[in-house]
KEVEXMAR-55505 format. One record per residue (C-alpha): residue in three letters; y negated, x, z negated; residue number from 1. Coordinates in pm, 1 decimal. Example, Ala and Ser with C-alpha at 12.3 -4.5 7.8 and 13.67 -1.06 7.14 Angstrom:
REC   code         c2         c1         c3   pos
REC    ALA      450.0     1230.0     -780.0     1
REC    SER      106.0     1367.0     -714.0     2
//
This chain:
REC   code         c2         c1         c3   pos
REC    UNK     1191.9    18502.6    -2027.4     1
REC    UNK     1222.6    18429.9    -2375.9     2
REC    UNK     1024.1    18137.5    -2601.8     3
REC    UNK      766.8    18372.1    -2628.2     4
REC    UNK      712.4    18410.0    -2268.5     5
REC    UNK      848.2    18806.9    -2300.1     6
REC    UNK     1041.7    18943.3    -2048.2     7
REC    UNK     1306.7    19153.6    -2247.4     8
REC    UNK     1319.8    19448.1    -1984.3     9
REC    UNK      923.3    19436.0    -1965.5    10
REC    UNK      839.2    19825.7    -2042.0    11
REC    UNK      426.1    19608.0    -2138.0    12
REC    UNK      442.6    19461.1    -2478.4    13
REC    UNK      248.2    19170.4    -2286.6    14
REC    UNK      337.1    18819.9    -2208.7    15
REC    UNK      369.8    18518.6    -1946.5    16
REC    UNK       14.0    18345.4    -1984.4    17
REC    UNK       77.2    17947.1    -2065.8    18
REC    UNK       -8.1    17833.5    -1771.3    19
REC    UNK      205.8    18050.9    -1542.3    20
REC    UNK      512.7    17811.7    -1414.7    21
REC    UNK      819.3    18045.6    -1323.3    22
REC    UNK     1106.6    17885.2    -1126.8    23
REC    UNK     1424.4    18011.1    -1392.7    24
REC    UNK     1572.9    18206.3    -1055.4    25
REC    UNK     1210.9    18375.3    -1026.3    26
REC    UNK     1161.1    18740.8    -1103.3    27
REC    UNK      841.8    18965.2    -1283.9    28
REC    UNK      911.6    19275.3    -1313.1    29
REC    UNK      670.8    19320.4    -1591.8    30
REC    UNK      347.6    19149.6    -1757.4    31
REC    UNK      135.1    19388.5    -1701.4    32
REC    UNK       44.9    19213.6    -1407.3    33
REC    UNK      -85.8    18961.1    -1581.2    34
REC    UNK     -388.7    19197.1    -1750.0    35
REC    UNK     -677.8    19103.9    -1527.1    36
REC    UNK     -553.5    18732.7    -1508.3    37
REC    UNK     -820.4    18444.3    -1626.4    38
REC    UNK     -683.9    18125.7    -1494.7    39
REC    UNK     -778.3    17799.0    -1669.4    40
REC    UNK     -586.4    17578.7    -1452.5    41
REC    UNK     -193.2    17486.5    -1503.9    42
REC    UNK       -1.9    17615.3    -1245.5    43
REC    UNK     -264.2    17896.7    -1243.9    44
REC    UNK       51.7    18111.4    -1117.9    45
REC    UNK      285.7    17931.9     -958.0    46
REC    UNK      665.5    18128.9     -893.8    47
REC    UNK      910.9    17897.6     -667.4    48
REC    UNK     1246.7    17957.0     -636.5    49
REC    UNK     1373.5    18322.8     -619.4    50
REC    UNK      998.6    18439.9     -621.0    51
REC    UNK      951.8    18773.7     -680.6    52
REC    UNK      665.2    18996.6     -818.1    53
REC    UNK      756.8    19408.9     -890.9    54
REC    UNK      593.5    19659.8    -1007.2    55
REC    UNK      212.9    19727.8     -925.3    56
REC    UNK      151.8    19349.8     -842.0    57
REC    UNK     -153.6    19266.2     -995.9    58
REC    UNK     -305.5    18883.9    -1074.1    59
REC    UNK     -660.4    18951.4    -1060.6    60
REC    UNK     -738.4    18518.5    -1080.3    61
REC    UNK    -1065.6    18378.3    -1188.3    62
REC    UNK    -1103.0    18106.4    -1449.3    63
REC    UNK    -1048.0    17832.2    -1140.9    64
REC    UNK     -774.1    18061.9     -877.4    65
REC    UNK     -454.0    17949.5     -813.4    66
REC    UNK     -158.5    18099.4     -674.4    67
REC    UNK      162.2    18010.3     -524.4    68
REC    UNK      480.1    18207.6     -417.2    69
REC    UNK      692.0    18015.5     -198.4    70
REC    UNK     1088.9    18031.3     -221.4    71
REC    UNK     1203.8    18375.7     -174.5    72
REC    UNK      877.4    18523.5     -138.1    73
REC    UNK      873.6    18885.9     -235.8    74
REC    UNK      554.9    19106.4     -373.0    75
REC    UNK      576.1    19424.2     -402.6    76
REC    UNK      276.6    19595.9     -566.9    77
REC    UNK       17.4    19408.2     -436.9    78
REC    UNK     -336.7    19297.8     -564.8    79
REC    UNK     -444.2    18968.6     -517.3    80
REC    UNK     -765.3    18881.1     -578.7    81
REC    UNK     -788.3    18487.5     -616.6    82
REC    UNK    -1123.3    18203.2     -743.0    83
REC    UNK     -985.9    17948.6     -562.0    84
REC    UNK     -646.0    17953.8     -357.7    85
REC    UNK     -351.1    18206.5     -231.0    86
REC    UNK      -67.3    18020.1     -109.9    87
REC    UNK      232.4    18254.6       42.0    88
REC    UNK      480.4    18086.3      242.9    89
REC    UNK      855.8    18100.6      173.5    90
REC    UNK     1070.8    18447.2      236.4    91
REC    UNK      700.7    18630.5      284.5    92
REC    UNK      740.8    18958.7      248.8    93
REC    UNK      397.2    19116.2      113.9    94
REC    UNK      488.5    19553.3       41.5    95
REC    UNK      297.4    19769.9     -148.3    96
REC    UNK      -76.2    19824.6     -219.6    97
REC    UNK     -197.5    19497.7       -6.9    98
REC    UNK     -487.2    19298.2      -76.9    99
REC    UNK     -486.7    18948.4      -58.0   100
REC    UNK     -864.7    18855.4     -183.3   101
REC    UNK    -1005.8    18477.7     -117.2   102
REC    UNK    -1355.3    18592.6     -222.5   103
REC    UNK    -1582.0    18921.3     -203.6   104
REC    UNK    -1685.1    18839.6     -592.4   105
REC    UNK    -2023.1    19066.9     -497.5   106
REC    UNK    -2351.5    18918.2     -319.0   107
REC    UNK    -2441.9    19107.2       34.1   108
REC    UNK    -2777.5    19199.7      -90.3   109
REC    UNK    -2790.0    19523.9     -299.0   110
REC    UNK    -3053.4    19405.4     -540.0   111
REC    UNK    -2837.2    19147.8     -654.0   112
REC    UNK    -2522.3    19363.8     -631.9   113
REC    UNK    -2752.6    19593.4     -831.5   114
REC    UNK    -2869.2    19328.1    -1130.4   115
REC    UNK    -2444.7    19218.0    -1113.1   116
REC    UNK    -2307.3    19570.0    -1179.5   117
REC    UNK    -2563.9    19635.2    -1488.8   118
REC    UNK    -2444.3    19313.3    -1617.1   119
REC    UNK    -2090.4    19344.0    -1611.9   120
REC    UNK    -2149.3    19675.3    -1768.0   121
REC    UNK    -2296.9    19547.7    -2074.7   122
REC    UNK    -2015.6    19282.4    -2118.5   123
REC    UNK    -1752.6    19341.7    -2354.1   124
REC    UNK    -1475.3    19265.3    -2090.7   125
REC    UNK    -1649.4    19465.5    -1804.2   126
REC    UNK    -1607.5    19186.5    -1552.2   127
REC    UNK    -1908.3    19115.0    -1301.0   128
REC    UNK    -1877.4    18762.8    -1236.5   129
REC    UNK    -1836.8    18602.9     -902.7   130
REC    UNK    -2129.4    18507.3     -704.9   131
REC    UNK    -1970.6    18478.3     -374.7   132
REC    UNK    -1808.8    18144.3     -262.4   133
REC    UNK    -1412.6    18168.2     -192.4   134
REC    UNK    -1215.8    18041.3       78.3   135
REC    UNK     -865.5    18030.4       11.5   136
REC    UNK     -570.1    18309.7      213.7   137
REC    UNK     -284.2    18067.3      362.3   138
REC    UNK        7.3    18321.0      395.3   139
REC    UNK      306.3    18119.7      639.7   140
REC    UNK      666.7    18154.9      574.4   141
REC    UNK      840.2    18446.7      679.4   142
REC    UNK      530.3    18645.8      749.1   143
REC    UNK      540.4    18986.5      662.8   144
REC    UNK      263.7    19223.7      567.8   145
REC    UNK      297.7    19630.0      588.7   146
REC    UNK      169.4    19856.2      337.2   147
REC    UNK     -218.4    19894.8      245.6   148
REC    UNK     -317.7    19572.1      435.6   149
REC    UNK     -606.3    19370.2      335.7   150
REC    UNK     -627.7    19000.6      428.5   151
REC    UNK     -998.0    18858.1      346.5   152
REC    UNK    -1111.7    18562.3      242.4   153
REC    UNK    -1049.8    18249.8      428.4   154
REC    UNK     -773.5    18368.7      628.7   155
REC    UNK     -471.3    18201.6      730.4   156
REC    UNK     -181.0    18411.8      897.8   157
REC    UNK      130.7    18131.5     1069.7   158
REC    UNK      447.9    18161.9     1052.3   159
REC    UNK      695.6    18440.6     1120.9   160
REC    UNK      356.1    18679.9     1174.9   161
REC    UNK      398.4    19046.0     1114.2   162
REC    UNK       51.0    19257.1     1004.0   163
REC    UNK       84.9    19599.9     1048.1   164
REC    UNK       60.6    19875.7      771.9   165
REC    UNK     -307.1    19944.1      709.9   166
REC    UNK     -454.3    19651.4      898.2   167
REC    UNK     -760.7    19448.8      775.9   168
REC    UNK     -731.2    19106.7      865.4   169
REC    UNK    -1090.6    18939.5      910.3   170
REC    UNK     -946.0    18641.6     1094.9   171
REC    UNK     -690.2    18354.7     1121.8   172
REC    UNK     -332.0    18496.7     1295.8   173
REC    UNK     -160.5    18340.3     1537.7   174
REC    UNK      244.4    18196.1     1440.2   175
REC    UNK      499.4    18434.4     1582.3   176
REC    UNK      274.7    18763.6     1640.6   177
REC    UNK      199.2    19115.6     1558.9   178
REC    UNK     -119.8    19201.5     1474.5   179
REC    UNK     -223.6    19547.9     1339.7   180
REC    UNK     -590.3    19771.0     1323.3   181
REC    UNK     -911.7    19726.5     1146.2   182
REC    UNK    -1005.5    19521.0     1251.9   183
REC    UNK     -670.6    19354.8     1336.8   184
REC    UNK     -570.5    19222.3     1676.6   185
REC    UNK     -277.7    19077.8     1824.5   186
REC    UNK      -43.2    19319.6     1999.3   187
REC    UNK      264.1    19064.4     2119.7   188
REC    UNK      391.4    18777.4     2038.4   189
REC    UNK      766.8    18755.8     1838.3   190
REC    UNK     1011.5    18546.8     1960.5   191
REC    UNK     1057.3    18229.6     1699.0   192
REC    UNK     1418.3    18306.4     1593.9   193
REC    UNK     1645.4    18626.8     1622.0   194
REC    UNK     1886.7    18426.4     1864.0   195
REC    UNK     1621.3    18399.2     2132.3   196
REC    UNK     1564.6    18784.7     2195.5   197
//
């Protein structure tokens, strides 16, 4: 990253928003990512040692969101959709098309829904503004997600956890276990290290 905050392989003429702090070992792939980001707060993005993002990730983090990625944590393609708080552990490994979103943004009720969508459609940045309270997505260390997950809002998943491709996770996971399904459930536990299989 240069003074500007360009990457100098970045195919997107874009740049590293201010308050973005990248670890000098971290990688982005390119600032695209950074298109639908809105953070106000320092540290909005926060990229720890060896932290990864590739292409397809996506920042999608309201005026108040923060994010972390833990040492080593790799993201590949994935959306996260943050007003408050995603934290992912160190050495996570989070693949392609995931969502990791801490709030629904949209009301329950349709009329409101309704009154929301006409409204963001008449803005000049398109954006329906949140309604919805978030609750923050804890991802553990070494957890891995599959491919086309979704982890809703106020979920935590422990430690050395593996979701399945194409799960939706509605609740807290348990350290050391596979869950996978929509919605997900557990479907056996992981031994803690590789030296006790």
């Amino acid at each position: 990253m240069n003074a500007l905050r360009k990457l100098s392989w970045d195919w997107y003429d874009g740049e590293i928003p201010a308050n973005v702090e990248v670890d000098e070992t971290a990688y982005i792939e390119t600032t695209f990512s950074f298109t639908r980001y809105r953070s106000q707060v320092q540290g909005g993005v926060t990229y720890r040692k060896a932290a990864s993002t590739y292409l397809g990730t996506m920042f999608d983090v309201g005026p108040s969101g923060r994010v972390v990625l833990g040492n080593y944590a790799l993201v590949h393609g994935a959306r996260i959709i943050c007003d408050a708080s995603v934290e992912i552990g160190d050495y996570a490994l989070i693949s392609w098309n995931v969502v990791l979103m801490d709030t629904y943004r949209m009301p329950r009720d349709p009329a409101l829904r309704r009154i929301l969508l006409e409204k963001a459609a008449l803005s000049p940045n398109r954006l329906a503004e949140s309604q919805e309270k978030p609750r923050p997505i804890t991802i553990g260390p070494n957890v891995w997600i599959g491919f086309d997950a979704c982890i809703l809002p106020g979920v935590t998943i422990g430690e050395g956890a593996v979701v399945g491709a194409r799960s939706v996770v509605i609740s807290n996971v348990q350290p050391f276990t596979v869950v996978a399904g929509n919605p997900a459930k557990q479907i056996r536990s992981l031994p803690k290290t590789a030296s006790e299989e």
